[in-house]
N, C-alpha and C positions, 0 to 999 in steps of 0.2 A: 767602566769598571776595569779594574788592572786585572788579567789573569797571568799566573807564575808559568811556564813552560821550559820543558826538558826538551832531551830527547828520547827515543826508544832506544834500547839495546836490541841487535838485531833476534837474541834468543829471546825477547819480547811478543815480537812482532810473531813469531814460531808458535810461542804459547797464548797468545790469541786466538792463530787459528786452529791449534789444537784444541782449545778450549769450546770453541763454536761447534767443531768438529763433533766431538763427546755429546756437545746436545745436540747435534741435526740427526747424530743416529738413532737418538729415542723418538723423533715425531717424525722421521722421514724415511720409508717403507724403502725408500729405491737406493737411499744410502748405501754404502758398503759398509758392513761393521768390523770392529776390532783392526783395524789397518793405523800402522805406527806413520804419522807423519814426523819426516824431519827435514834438515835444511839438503840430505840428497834427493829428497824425493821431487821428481821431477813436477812439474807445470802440468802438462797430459796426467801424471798418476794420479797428482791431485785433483784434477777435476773430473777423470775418470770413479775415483773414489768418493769425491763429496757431491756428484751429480750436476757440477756447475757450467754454467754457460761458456760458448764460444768465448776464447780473448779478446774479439774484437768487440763484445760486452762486457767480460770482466772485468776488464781496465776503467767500464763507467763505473762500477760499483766500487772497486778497490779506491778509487777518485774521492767516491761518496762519502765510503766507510772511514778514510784514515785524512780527513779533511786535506786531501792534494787537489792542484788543478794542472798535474803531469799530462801533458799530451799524446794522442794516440799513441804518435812515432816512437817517443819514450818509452813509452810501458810496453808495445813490442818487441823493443832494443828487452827488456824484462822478461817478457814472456815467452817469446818467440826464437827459435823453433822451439815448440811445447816438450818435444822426445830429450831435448836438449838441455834447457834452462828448469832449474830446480827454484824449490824455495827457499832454498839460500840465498839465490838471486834478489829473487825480490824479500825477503825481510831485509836485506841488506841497503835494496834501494829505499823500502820503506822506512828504514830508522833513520837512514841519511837527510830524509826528506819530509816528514811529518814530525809534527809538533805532538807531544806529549803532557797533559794538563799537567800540574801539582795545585793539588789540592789542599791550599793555605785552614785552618782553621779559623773562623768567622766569631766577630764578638755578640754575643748576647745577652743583652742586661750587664754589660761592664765582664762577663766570662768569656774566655776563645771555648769555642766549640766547635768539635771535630767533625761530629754526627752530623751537625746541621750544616758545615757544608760539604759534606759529601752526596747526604743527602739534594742538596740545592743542585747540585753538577749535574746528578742520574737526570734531576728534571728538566735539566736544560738543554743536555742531551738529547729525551726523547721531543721535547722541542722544538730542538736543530733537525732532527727524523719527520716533521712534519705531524707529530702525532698532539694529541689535544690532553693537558699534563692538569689541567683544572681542577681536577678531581683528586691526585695526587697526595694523598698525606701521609702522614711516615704510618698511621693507624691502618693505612690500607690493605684488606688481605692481598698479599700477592698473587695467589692463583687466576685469580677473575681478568687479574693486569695481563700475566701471562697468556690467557685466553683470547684476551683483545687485544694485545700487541704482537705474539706472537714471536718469534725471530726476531723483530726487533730490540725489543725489549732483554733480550737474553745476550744478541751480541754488542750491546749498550754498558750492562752489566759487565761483561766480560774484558771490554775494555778497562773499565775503572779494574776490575781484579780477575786475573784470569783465572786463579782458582778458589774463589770464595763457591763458586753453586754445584753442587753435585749433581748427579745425571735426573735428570726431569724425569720423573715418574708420570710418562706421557701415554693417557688414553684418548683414541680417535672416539670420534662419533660414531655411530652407527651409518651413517648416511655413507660414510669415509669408507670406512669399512668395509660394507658389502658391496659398494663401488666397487673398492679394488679387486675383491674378489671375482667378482662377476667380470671384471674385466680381462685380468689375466688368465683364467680359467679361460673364458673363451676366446680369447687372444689364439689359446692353440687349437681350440675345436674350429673356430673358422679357418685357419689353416688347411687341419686336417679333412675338416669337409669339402675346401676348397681342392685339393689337391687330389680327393676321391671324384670330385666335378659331382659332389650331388648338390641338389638344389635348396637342402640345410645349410649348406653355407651362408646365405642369406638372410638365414634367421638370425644365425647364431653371431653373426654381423652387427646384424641391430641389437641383440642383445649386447656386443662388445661397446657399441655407441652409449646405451644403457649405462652400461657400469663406467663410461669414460663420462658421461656427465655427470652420475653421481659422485663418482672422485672430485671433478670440478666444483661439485655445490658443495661437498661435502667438507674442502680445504679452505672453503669462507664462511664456513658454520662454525661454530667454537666445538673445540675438542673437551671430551665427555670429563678428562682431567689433565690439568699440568701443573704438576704440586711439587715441592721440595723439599728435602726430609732437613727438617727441625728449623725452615725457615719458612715461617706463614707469614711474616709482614713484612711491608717495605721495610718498619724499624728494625726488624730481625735480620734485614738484610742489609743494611747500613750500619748497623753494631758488628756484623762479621766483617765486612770491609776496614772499618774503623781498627778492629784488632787486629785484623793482616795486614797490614799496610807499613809500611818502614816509618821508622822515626821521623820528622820532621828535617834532622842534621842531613841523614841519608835522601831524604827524596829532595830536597833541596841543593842539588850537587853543584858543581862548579861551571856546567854547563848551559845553567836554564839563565834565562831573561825575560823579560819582562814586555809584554803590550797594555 
């Protein structure tokens, strides 16, 4: 099968991750919120703000996400010094160097139709993600998706359009929940009992253990909801893309070709 490919414009590759951004703050407690990413904001800010791993892991997932197979070396020549290199950097390296889909319209029963392959993409997408798409129909509620894909699913989406989903109206579990509270909470009474040398410190220890495991069960249980306002179905969610998306003449630019 032929697919059409562009490239990114580097303010693309920006509001992608601002887009991700927007939703890691509603399901992810240790996020930073309301913090403006742009292309000065440094490598360190960003990952200090969005809670993400060392470069010398970031660089697999960045590999992952934006279909590159960049070498360590390179993506530190990117990254590295973090206080240093901003996200200018790399959306610059990333448009220069990932392939961008165009989403051709597909014939059906003798019609081109838009829906169904945009539709067909998302699926092939979470696909390529390793996730099991079987189930998949445009009738799908989306929340339930959400709850089992999780992050994927959302920065899958956002690729195809980085502003079709609004901010996920995201509630944790209970299990999540009172993890983290128990955790953090006593995060400083073991501390502080540690630091009085009374022999509660070691309660309140294993209490901190406690709420560190239910945090841990609690991020691979489904969250209590992840909904989006006036978008409940996959089709709901491939008719907004469908109508934000550029012309045909436009995303078909002078730049793309063909495998």
């Amino acid at each position: 099968m032929r697919t059409a490919v562009t490239k990114y414009q580097p303010v693309e590759i920006l509001q992608i991750i601002r887009a991700n951004y927007v939703q890691q703050q509603q399901f992810d407690e240790i996020v930073l919120k309301n913090h403006d990413l742009a292309f000065e904001t440094t490598i360190s800010d960003w990952q200090d703000t969005c809670d993400l791993v060392d470069t010398s892991e970031l660089f697999k997932y960045l590999n992952y996400y934006f279909h590159l197979e960049a070498s360590r070396e390179t993506w530190m020549d990117i990254l590295e010094p973090e206080d240093e290199k901003t996200l200018g950097d790399l959306c610059n390296f990333v448009a220069d160097t990932a392939e961008k889909e165009v989403i051709e319209p597909i014939k059906i029963m003798g019609d081109c139709c838009s829906t169904a392959a945009i539709f067909k993409s998302l699926k092939k997408r979470l696909e390529d993600r390793g996730l099991d798409v079987s189930d998949i129909r445009p009738s799908s509620q989306l929340e339930p998706l959400v709850k089992k894909y999780k992050s994927v699913l959302i920065e899958e989406i956002n690729q195809l359009d980085q502003g079709v989903l609004p901010p996920i109206d995201f509630k944790t579990n209970w299990v999540y929940k009172w993890g983290l509270r128990l955790l953090l909470t006593f995060v400083f009474v073991t501390r502080f009992l540690a630091y009085r040398k009374s022999n509660w410190g070691w309660v309140a220890g294993g209490v901190c253990l406690i709420g560190y495991g239910m945090v841990w069960l609690g991020a691979w249980l489904k969250p209590k909801q992840a909904s989006f306002k006036n978008i409940h179905t996959v089709a709901d969610l491939v008719r907004k893309i469908d109508q934000q998306k550029p012309s045909p003449n436009k995303a078909l630019s002078a730049r793309s070709s063909l495998h």
